[in-house]
Structure formats: structure tokens, C-alpha cells
C-alpha positions as a Python dict, from the first residue, in 0.01 Angstrom:
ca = {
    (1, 'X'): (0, 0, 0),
    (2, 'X'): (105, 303, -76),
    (3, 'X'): (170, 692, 143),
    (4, 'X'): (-147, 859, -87),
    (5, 'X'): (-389, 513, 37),
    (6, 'X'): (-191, 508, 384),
    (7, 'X'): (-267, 913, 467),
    (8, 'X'): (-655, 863, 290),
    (9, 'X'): (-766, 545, 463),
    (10, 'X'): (-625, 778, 791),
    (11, 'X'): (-842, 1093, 724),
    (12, 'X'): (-1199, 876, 631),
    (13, 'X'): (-1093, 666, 984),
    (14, 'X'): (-1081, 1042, 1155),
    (15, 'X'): (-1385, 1186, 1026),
    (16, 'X'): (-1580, 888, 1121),
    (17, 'X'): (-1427, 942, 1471),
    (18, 'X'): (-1515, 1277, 1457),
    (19, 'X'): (-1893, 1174, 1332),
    (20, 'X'): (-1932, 896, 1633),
    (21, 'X'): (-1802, 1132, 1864),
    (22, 'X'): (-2033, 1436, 1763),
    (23, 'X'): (-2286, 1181, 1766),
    (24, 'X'): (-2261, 1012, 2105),
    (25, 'X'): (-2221, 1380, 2261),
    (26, 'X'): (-2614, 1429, 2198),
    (27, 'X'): (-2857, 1260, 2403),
    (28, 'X'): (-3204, 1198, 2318),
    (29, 'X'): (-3581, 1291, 2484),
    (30, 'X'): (-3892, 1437, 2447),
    (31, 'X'): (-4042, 1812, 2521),
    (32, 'X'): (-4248, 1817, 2836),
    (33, 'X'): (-4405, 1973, 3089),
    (34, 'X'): (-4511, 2000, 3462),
    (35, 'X'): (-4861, 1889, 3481),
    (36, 'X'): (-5015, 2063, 3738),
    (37, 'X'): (-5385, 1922, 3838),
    (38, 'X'): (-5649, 2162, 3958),
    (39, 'X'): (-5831, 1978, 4233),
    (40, 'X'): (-6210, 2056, 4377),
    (41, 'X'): (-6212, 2174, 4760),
    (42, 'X'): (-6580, 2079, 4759),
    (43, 'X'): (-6832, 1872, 4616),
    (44, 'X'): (-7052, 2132, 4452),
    (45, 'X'): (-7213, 2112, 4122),
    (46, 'X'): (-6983, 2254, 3849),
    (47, 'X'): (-7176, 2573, 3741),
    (48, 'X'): (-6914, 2730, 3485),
    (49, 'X'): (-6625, 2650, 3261),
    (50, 'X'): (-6475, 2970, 3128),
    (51, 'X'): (-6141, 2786, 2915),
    (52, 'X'): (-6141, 2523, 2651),
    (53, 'X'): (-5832, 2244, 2606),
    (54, 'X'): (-5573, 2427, 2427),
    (55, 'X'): (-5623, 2734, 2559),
    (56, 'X'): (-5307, 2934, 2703),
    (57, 'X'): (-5404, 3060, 3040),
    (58, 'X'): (-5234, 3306, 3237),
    (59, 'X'): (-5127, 3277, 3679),
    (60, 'X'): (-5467, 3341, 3825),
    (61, 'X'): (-5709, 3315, 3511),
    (62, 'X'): (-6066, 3135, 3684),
    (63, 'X'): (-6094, 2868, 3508),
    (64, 'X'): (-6416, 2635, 3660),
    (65, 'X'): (-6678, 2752, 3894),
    (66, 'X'): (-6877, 2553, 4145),
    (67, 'X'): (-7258, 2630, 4314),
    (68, 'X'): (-7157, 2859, 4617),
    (69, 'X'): (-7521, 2924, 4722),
    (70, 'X'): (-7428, 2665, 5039),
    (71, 'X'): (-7100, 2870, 5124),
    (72, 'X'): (-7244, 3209, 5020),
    (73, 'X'): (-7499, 3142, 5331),
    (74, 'X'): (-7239, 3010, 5616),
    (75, 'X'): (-7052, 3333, 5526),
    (76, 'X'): (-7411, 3567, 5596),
    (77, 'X'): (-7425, 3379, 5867),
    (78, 'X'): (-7065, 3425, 6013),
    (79, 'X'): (-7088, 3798, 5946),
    (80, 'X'): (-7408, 3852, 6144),
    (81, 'X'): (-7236, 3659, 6399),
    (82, 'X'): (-6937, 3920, 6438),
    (83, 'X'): (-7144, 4189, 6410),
    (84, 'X'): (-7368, 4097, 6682),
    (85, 'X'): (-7030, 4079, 6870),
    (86, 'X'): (-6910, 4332, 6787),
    (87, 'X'): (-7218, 4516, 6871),
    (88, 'X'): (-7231, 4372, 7234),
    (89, 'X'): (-6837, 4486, 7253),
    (90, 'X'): (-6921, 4839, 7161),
    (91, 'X'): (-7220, 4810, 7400),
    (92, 'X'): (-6964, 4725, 7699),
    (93, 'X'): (-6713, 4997, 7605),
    (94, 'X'): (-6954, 5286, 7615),
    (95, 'X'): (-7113, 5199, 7964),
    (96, 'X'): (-7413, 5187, 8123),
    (97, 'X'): (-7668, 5423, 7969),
    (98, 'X'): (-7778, 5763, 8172),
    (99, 'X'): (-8152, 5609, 8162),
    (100, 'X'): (-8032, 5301, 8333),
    (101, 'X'): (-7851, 5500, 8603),
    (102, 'X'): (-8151, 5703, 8686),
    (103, 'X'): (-8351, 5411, 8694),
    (104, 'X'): (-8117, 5279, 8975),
    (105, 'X'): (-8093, 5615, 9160),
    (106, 'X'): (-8445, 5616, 9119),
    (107, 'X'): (-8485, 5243, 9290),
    (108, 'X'): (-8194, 5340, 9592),
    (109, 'X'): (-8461, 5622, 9639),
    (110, 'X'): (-8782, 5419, 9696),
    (111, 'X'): (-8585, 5172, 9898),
    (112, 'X'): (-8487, 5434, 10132),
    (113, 'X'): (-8839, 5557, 10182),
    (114, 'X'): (-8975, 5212, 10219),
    (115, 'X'): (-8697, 5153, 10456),
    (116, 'X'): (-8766, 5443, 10633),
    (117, 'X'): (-9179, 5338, 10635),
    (118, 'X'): (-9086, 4992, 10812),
    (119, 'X'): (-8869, 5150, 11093),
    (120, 'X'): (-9148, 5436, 11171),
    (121, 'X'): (-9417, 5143, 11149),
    (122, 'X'): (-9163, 4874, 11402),
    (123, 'X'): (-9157, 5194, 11604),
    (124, 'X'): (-9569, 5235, 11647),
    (125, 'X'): (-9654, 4865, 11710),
    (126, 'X'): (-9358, 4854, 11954),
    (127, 'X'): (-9518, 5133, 12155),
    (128, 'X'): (-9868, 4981, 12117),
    (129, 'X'): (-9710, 4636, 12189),
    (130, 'X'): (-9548, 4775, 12534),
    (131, 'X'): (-9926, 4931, 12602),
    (132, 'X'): (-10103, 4568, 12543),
    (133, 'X'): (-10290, 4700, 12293),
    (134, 'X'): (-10060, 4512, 11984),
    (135, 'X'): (-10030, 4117, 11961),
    (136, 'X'): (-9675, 3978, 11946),
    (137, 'X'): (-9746, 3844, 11599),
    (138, 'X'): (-9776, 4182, 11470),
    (139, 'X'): (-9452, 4293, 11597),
    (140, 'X'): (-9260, 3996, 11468),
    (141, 'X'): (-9419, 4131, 11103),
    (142, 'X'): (-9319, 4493, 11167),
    (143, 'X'): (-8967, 4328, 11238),
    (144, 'X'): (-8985, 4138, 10914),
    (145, 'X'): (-9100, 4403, 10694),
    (146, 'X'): (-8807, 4614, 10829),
    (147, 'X'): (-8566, 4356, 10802),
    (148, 'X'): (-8678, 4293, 10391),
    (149, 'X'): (-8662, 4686, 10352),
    (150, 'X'): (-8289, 4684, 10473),
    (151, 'X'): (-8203, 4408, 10235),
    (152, 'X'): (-8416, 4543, 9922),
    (153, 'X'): (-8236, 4921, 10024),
    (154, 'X'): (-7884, 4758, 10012),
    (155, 'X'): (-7947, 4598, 9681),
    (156, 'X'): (-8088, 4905, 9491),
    (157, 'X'): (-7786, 5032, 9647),
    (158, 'X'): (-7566, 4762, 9511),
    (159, 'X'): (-7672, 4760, 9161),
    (160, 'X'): (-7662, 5144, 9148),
    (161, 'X'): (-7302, 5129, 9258),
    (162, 'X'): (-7283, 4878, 8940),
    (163, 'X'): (-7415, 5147, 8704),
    (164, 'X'): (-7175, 5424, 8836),
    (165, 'X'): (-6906, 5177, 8817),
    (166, 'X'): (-6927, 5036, 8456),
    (167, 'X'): (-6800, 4709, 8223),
    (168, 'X'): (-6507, 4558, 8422),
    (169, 'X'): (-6165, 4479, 8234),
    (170, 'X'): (-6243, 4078, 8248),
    (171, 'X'): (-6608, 4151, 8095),
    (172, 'X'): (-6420, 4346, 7794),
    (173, 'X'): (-6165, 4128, 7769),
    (174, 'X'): (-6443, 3837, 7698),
    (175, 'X'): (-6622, 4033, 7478),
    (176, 'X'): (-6338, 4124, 7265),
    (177, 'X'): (-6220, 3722, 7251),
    (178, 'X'): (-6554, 3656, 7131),
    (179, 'X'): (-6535, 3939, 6836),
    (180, 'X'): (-6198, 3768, 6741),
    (181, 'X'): (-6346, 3425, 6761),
    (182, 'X'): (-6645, 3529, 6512),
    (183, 'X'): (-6378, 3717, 6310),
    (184, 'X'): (-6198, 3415, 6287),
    (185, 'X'): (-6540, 3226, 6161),
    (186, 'X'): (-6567, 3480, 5921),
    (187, 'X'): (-6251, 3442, 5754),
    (188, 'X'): (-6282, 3083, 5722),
    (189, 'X'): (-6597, 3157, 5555),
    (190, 'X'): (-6476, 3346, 5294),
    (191, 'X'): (-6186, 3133, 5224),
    (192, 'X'): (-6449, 2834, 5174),
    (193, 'X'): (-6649, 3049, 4961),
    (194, 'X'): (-6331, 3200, 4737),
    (195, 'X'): (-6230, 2817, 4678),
    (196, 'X'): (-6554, 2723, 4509),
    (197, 'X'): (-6396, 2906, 4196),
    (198, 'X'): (-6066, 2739, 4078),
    (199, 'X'): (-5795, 2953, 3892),
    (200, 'X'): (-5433, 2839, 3782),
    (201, 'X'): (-5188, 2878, 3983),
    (202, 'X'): (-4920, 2910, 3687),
    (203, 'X'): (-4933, 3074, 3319),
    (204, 'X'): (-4936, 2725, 3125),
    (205, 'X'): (-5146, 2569, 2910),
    (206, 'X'): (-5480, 2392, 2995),
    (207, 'X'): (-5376, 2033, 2896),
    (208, 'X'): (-5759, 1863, 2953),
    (209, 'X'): (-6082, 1881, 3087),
    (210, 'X'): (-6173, 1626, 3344),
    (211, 'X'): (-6532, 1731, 3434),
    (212, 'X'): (-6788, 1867, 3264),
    (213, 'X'): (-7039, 2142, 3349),
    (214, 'X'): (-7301, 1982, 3579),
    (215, 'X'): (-7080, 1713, 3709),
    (216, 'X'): (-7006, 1696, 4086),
    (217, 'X'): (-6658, 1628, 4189),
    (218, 'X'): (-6544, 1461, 4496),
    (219, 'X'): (-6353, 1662, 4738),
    (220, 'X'): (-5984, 1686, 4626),
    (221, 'X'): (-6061, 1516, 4260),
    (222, 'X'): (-5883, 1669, 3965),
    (223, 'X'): (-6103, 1855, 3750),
    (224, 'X'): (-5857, 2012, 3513),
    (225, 'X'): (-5506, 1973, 3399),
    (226, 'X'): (-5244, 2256, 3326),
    (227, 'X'): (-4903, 2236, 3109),
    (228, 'X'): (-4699, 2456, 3331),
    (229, 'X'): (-4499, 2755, 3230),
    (230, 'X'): (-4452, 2930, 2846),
    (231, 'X'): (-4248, 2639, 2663),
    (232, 'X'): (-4181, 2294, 2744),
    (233, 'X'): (-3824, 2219, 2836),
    (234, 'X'): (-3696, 1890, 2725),
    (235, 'X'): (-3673, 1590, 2917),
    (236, 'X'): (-3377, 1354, 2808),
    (237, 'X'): (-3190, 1126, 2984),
    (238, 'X'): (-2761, 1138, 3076),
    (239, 'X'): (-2543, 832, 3005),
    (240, 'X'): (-2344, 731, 3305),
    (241, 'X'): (-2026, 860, 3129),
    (242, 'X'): (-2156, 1204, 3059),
    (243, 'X'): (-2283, 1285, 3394),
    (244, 'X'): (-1987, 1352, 3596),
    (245, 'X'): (-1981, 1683, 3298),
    (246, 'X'): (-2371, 1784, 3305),
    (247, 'X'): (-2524, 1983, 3584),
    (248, 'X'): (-2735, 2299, 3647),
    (249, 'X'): (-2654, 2602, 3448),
    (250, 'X'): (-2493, 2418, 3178),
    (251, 'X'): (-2554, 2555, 2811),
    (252, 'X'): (-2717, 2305, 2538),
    (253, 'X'): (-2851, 2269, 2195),
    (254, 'X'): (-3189, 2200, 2144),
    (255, 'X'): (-3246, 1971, 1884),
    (256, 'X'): (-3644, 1925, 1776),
    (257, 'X'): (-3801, 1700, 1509),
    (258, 'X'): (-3927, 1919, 1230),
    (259, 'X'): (-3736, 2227, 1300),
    (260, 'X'): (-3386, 2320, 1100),
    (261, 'X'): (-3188, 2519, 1338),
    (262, 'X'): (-3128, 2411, 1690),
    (263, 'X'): (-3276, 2629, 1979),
    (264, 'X'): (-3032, 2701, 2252),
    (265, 'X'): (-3110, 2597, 2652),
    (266, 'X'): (-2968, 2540, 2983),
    (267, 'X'): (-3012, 2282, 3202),
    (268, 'X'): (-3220, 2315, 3504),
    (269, 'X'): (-3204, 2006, 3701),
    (270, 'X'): (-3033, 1687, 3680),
    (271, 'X'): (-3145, 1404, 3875),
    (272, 'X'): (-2903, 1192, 4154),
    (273, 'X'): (-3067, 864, 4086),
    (274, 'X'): (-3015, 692, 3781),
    (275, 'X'): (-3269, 524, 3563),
    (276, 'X'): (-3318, 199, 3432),
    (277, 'X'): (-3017, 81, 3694),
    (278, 'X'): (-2905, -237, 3712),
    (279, 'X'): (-2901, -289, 4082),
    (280, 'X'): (-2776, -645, 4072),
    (281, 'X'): (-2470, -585, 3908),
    (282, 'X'): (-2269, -286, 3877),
    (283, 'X'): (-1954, -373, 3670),
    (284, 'X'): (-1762, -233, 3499),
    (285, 'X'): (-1943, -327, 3188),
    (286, 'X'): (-2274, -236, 3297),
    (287, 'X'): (-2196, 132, 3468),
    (288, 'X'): (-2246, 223, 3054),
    (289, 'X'): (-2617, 139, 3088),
    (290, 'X'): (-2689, 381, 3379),
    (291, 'X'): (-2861, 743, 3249),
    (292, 'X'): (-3010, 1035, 3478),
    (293, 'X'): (-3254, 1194, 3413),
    (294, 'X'): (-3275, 1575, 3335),
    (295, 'X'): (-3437, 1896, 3262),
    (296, 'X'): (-3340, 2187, 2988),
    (297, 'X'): (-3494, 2502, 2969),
    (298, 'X'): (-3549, 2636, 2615),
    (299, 'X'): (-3375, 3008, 2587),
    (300, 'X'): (-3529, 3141, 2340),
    (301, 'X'): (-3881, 3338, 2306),
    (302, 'X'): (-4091, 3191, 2023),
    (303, 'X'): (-4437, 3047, 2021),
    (304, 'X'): (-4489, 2742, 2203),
    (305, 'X'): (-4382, 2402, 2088),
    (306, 'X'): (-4615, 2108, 2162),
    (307, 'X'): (-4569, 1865, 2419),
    (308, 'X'): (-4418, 1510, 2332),
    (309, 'X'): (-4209, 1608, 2033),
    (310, 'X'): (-3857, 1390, 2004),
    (311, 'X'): (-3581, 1573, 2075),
    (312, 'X'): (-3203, 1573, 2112),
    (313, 'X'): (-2982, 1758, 2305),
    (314, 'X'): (-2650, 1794, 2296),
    (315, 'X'): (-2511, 1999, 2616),
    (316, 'X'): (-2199, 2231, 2581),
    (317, 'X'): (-1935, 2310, 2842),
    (318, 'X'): (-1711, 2625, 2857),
    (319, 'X'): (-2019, 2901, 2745),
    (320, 'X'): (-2060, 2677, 2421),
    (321, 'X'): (-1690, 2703, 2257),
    (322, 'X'): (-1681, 2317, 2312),
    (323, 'X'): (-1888, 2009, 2305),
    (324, 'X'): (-1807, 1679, 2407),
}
């Protein structure tokens, strides 16, 4: 054989290195994304659906409503609650009213009198007792009646001094407990009532419709799925001999059936427990079968590419000046 056959049979035997290397440093997957299933907190009718499967939703978009005529009411019901608290709070704070405490000064006054009736009257039958001309029976009544117009004087006297006085700190500090308790109810209330309608929590994709309108879900069932964020990111999976060289941040081409040009990513997450592992036996020979799975964002604003559509990625080191 001769140098010109020697140096070409050493160039083809290079470029096909070159092409098996190039080739190996992609790995393959599919676009994807994070389903995210909106679940019923009650079991009440479905009364609206305001999006349709397909439809690109946005964080916070309503998308099903359910009958809140049930929750509506326990929320009336709370708020009359607190404000009859809060009513019998403000009630306590302002005191006694004037009318009551002349009503009081009124009853300490006709106690006295009465009081003062009963010891003149003890007094007569005494001095008709001591002439014989009064039985002892009588005075033991005058005694009584005396006795009964002390006790009735002292309480008029007691419950005046309760007017004057006013709401005691242990009274307003009950009253005010019991305003934050049926605050408390209230709140809960309208929580309860606010999950009856279901928005996304993300801006996505609505992915499909579980329930239709009518239908009553069971508490906690999915009733709609969401495609999380504004593109997929492709899921592929890492060869054991490429992982010690692929983590987060890392740059990557995006390579997607039916487009031309790649679309540039970054990783995002790379998982720490292999796939598809051969836990039996991990030789030499079979560390080669072990991949990890990860995540690559796509970089790169366009419209958004469908879910499920092969991919392959081939991830770059050193800002992309490199590939292996």
C-alpha cells in the first residue's frame, strides 16, 4: 500500500471518529411539561367552565366555577355573627346608659323611703305592743317588713353602685375574645367560599378537561389539567459517562423534530438517581447502561412548541466554545 492510500484510509478513519463522537455527545428525549392538576375543595355542582383544552391561560385566570349558594350562606351567617359581637363589645365599652342610672338612683330612692316606712311602722306597734294594745305576731311582722326593707335598700344600692361603676376589664376582655373568635369564623368563611372558583396557579397551558359542566366532583378530585410555564423544556436522559460533565446552568442545543436550526437551553435540574439501573450488578461493563434523568430550559422566546415532540440535546461546556 502506498503513502497517498496510507494518509486517505487515515483521514476517512478520523472523520468517522469525529462523526461517532459528535454523535454520542447528543442525548435523546422528548419536550415536556409540569402537569399541574387543579383539584375541587368541595363537592358542589360545576356551574361554569370559562377555558377550553388548548387554551393558554395566564397565573390566576378562573378557570371552573362551582354552586356557592351553600357557602355564600355560612358566610351571611358568620358575618351577622361578628357583628352581633361586635355590637355587644361596643355596647360594653360605652357603659351603662344615663336612663339606666336614673332608673337605679331612682330604685336606691324608693328603697330608702320604704326603709324608712318599716322603721317608723316597728316603732308604732312597739309602743302599742309595750301598752297591750298590739299582739306579738304583729310585731314579729313589723320586724320582718323592716328587716326585707334593709335588704331590698342595700341591693338598689348595690346595683346602682354597678351602674356608676361600669364594664369591668375581664367583661371586655371576653367580649373582645368573642369578636376575634367570630372574626376568625368569618374568615374561614370566605376562604371556603373564594375556593368554590378554581384559577391556575401558573401561566401554562390547559392540557384537559376532566369534568364537565353539571358534574359533581369529589372533594380533592382533579377537575382540570395545566401544562406549566410558556415552553416545554426537554426531558432527556444522561449516560453514566456524561454525567460527571452535566449539571445545572450548563448551556445546550436544542435539537427538535421538524425544526432546521437548533434552539439554545440550559439545564435546570439533573437528577441523583439513575434510571433503568441495574441494581444487581454494577460492573464495569454495565456502569455504561446507567442514564439520569434531566431537565433543559429552552432560551429562546418563540411560540410554544407542543408537548411530546422527540428531541435531542446535545449539552456544551465552557459558554458553548466546546462540546463533548
Amino acid at each position: 500500500m502506498n503513502k497517498r492510500s496510507l494518509i486517505a484510509l487515515s483521514a476517512c478513519a478520523l472523520l468517522s471518529a469525529c462523526s461517532t463522537s459528535e454523535e454520542s455527545a447528543r442525548v435523546v428525549g422528548e419536550l415536556a411539561s409540569d402537569r399541574i392538576e387543579i383539584s375541587a375543595d368541595t363537592n358542589e355542582p360545576i356551574v361554569e367552565i370559562l377555558v377550553s383544552e388548548g387554551q393558554s391561560v395566564t397565573a390566576g385566570r378562573v378557570l371552573v366555577r362551582q354552586d356557592t349558594a351553600r357557602a355564600a350562606s355560612r358566610l351571611a351567617e358568620a358575618e351577622a355573627a361578628l357583628a352581633q359581637q361586635q355590637a355587644r363589645l361596643d355596647e360594653l365599652v360605652r357603659g351603662p346608659r344615663r336612663e339606666q342610672i336614673a332608673a337605679a338612683r331612682a330604685s336606691v330612692e324608693g328603697a330608702t323611703q320604704e326603709r324608712a316606712y318599716r322603721e317608723s311602722e316597728l316603732a308604732r306597734i312597739r309602743e302599742v305592743h309595750t301598752k297591750g294594745l298590739a299582739s306579738a305576731e304583729a310585731l314579729d311582722a313589723a320586724k320582718a317588713a323592716l328587716d326585707a326593707a334593709t335588704a331590698n335598700h342595700k341591693l338598689a344600692l348595690a346595683q346602682l353602685e354597678e351602674r356608676l361603676t361600669g364594664t369591668t376589664i375581664e367583661e371586655l376582655q371576653q367580649a373582645e375574645q368573642a369578636v376575634n373568635q367570630a372574626a376568625a369564623r368569618r374568615d374561614s368563611a370566605t376562604v371556603d367560599l373564594e375556593r368554590h372558583t378554581l384559577t391556575s396557579p401558573v401561566d401554562g397551558i390547559v392540557d384537559s378537561r376532566l369534568l364537565e359542566l353539571g358534574e359533581r366532583p369529589i372533594q380533592g378530585q382533579p377537575v382540570m389539567v395545566v401544562l406549566g410555564g410558556k415552553q416545554p423544556y426537554a426531558r432527556v436522559f444522561v449516560p453514566e459517562d456524561f454525567r460527571v460533565r452535566v449539571s445545572a446552568g450548563v448551556d445546550a442545543l436544542i435539537h427538535v423534530d421538524g425544526l432546521t436550526a437548533p434552539i439554545p437551553g440550559r439545564v435546570r435540574w439533573v437528577s441523583s438517581e439513575a434510571a433503568f439501573t441495574p441494581y444487581f450488578a454494577l460492573t464495569e461493563r454495565d456502569r455504561g447502561r446507567l442514564s439520569y434523568v434531566a431537565k433543559v430550559d429552552i432560551n429562546e422566546e418563540r411560540d410554544r412548541l407542543p408537548d411530546g415532540i422527540p428531541v435531542e440535546v446535545e449539552f456544551l461546556v465552557d459558554s458553548g466554545k466546546d462540546a463533548f
